[in-house]
C-alpha positions as CSV (number, residue, x, y, z in Angstrom):
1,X,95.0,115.1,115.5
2,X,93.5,111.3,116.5
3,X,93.2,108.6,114.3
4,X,95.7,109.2,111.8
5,X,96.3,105.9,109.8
6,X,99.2,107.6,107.5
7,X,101.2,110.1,109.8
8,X,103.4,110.2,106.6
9,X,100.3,112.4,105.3
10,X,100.7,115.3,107.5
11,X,104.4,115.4,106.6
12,X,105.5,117.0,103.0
13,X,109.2,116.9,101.8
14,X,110.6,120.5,100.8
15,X,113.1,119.2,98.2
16,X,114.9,122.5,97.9
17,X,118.7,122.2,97.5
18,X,118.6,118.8,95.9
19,X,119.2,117.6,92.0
20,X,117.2,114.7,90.7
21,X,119.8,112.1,91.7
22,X,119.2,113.6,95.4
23,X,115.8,113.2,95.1
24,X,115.5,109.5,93.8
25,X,118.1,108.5,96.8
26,X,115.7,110.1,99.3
27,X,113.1,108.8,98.0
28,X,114.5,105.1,97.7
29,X,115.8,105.7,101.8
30,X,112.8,106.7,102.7
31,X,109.8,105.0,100.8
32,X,107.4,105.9,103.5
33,X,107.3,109.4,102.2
34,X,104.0,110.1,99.7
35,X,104.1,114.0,99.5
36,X,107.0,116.2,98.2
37,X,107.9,119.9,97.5
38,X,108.9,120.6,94.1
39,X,109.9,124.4,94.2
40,X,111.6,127.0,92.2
41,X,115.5,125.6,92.2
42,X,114.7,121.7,91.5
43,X,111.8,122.6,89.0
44,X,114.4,125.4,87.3
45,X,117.6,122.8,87.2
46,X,115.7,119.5,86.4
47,X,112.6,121.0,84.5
48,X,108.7,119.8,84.3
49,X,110.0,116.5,84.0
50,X,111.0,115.9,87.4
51,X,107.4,115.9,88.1
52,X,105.9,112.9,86.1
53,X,109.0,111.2,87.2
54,X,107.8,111.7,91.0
55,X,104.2,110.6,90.1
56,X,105.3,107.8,88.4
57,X,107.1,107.1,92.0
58,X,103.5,107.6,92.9
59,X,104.4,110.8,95.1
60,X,102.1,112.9,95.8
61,X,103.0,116.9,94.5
62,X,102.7,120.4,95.8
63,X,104.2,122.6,92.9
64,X,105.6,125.7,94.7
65,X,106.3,128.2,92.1
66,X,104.8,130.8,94.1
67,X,103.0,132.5,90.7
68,X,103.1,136.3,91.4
69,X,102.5,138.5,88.1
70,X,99.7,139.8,86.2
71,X,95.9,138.4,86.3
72,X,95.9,136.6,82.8
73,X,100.1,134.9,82.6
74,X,98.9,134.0,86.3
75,X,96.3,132.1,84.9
76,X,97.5,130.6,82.0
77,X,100.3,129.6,84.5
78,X,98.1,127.4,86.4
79,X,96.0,126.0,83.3
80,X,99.4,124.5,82.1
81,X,100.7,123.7,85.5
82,X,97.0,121.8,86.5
83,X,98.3,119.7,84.1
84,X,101.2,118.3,86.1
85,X,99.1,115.9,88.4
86,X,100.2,118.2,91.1
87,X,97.8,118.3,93.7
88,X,98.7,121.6,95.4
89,X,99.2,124.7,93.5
90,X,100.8,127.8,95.1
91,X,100.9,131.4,94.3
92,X,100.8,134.9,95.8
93,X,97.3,136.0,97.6
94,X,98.9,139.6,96.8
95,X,98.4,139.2,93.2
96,X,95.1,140.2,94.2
97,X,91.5,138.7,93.9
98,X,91.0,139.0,89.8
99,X,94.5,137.3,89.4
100,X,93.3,134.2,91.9
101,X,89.7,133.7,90.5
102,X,90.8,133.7,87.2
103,X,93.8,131.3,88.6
104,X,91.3,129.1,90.4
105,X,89.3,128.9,87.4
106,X,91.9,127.9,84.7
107,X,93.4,124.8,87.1
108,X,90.1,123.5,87.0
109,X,90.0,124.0,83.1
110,X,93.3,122.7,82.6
111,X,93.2,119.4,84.7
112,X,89.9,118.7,82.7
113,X,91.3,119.1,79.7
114,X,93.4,115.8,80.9
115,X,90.9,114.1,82.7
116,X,93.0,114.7,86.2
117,X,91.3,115.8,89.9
118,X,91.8,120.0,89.8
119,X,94.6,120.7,92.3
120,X,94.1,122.2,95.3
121,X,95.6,126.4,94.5
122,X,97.1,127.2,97.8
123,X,97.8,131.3,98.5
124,X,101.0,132.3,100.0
125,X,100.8,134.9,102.5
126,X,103.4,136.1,103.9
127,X,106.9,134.6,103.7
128,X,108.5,132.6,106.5
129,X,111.9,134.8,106.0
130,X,109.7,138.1,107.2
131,X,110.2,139.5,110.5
132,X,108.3,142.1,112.1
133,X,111.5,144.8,111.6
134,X,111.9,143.6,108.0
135,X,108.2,143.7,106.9
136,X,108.3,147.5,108.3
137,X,111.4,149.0,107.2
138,X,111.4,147.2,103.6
139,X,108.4,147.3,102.6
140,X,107.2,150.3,104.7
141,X,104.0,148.4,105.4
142,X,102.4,149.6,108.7
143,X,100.7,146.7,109.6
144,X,101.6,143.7,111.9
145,X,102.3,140.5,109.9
146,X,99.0,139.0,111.8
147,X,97.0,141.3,110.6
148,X,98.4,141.5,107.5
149,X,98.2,137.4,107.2
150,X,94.6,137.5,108.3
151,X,93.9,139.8,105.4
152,X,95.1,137.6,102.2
153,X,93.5,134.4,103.7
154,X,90.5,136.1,103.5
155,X,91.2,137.7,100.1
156,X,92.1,133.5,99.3
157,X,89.4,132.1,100.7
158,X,86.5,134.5,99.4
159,X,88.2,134.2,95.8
160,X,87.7,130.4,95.8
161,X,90.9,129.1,96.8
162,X,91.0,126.1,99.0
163,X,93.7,127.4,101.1
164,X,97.0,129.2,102.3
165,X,100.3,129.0,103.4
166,X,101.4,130.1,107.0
167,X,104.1,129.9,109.2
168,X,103.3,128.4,112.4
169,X,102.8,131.5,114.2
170,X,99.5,132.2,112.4
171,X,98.3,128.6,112.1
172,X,96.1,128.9,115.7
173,X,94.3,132.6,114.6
174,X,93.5,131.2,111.1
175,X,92.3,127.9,112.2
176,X,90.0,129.3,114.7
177,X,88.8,131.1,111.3
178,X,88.9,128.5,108.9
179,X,87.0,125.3,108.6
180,X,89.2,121.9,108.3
181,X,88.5,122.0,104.5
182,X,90.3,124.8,104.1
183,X,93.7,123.7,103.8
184,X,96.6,125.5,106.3
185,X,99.9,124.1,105.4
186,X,103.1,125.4,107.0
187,X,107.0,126.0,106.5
188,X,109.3,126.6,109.2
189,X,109.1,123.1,110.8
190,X,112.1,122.8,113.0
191,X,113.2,120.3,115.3
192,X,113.8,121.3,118.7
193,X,117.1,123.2,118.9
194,X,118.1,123.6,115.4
195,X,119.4,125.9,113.3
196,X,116.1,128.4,111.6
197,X,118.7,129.1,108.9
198,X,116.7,132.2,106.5
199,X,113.1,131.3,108.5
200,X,112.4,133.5,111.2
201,X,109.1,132.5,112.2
202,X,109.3,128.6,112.7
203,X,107.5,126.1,115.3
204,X,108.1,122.5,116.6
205,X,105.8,119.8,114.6
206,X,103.8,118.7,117.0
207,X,102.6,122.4,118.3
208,X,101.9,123.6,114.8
209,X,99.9,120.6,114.4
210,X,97.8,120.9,117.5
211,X,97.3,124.5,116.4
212,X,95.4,123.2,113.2
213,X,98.2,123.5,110.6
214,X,97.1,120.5,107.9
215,X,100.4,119.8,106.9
216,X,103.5,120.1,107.8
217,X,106.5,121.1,105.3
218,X,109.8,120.1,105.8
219,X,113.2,120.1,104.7
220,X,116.5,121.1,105.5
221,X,115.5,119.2,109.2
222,X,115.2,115.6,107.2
223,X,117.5,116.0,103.8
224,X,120.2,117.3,105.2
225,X,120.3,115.3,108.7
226,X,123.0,112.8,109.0
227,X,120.5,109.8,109.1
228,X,117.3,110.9,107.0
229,X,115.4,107.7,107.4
230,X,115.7,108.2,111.6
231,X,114.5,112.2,111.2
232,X,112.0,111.2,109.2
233,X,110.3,108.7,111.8
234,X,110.9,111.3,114.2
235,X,108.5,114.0,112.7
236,X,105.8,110.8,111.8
237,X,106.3,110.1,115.6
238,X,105.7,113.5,116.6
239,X,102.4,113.5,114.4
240,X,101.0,110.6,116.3
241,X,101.7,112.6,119.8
């Protein structure tokens, strides 16, 4: 973690929870930021829109939709949504290695078709709301969540992808793994003492980072602090340690 120019890099802004007029505010606080989360409620209430309208900020996007269905709507999802300018793509490992090739293929497709970089499909693994309890009795999957983790970051890595998201408690296992290109980026950033709210497995910044996470995502910590701007430095500070 030496020699980071841009700690503002590591850091990407989850803005879940938050309509457009929300966003730009943030965004005008803070100008420092350059990557943000665009996920399923502000993509759902403010449409496709809102993302030309961040790259036009010049923000750099992860588009978490988290595309979970059947091999061919998963990949005509991502030809359309290469499209975007987003540069990370997310959706479920579990849709299984047809579904991600095929997936991995059309993004490349799509963004030519526009003359844009192919983003970067990231595969989710398993949610940061999981617990050990939960994973057993809900899903009655026998399996530890490491071990189950371990399993679709192969499944993303062997079907092309260029990387997965993980909480922070399988950031180390996977690293140890995974080479640098391959792209860890992990939820369930908290700041020291405060509230996990619906994550269960979450880590301070500056451990996940020095376990080989690539980027951090955060949210609720920084957009819903009293003083944003201050929070914000805080994590960037935390990179730099």
């Amino acid at each position: 973690m030496k020699d980071i120019d841009h700690p503002s890099e590591k850091i990407i802004i989850a803005l879940d929870g938050m309509d457009k007029n929300n966003v730009f505010n943030l965004l005008e606080e803070i100008p420092e930021i350059i990557w943000v989360k665009v996920g399923l409620e502000l993509f759902v209430s403010e449409g496709p829109d809102i993302l030309s309208k961040l790259r036009d900020r010049g923000k750099k996007i992860f588009l978490d939709l988290k595309f979970h269905d059947i091999p061919t709507t998963v990949a005509r999802a991502c030809f359309v949504a290469s499209q975007t300018g987003a540069e990370f793509i997310s959706l479920h490992t579990c849709s299984g290695v047809k579904a991600l090739k095929m997936a991995n293929e059309a993004a490349q497709e799509g963004a030519a078709k526009v003359n844009l970089m192919p983003p970067k499909l990231l595969g989710i693994t398993i949610l940061t709301s999981w617990t050990k309890e939960s994973f057993a009795n809900d899903l009655l999957i026998d399996q530890s969540i490491d071990q189950r983790v371990k399993h679709l970051a192969e499944i993303a890595s062997n079907s092309g992808l260029r990387g997965c998201v993980c909480s922070p408690r399988e950031v180390q296992f996977l690293r140890e793994i995974y080479p640098e290109s391959f792209d860890l980026i992990t939820p369930g950033i908290r700041a020291i003492g405060s509230d996990n709210n619906d994550q269960s497995r979450v880590s301070d910044a500056s451990e996940a980072l020095k376990m080989g996470a690539s980027k951090l995502v955060i949210g609720r910590a920084i957009t819903q602090s009293d003083n944003p701007a201050n929070m914000f430095k805080s994590f960037c500070d935390k990179v730099l340690n």
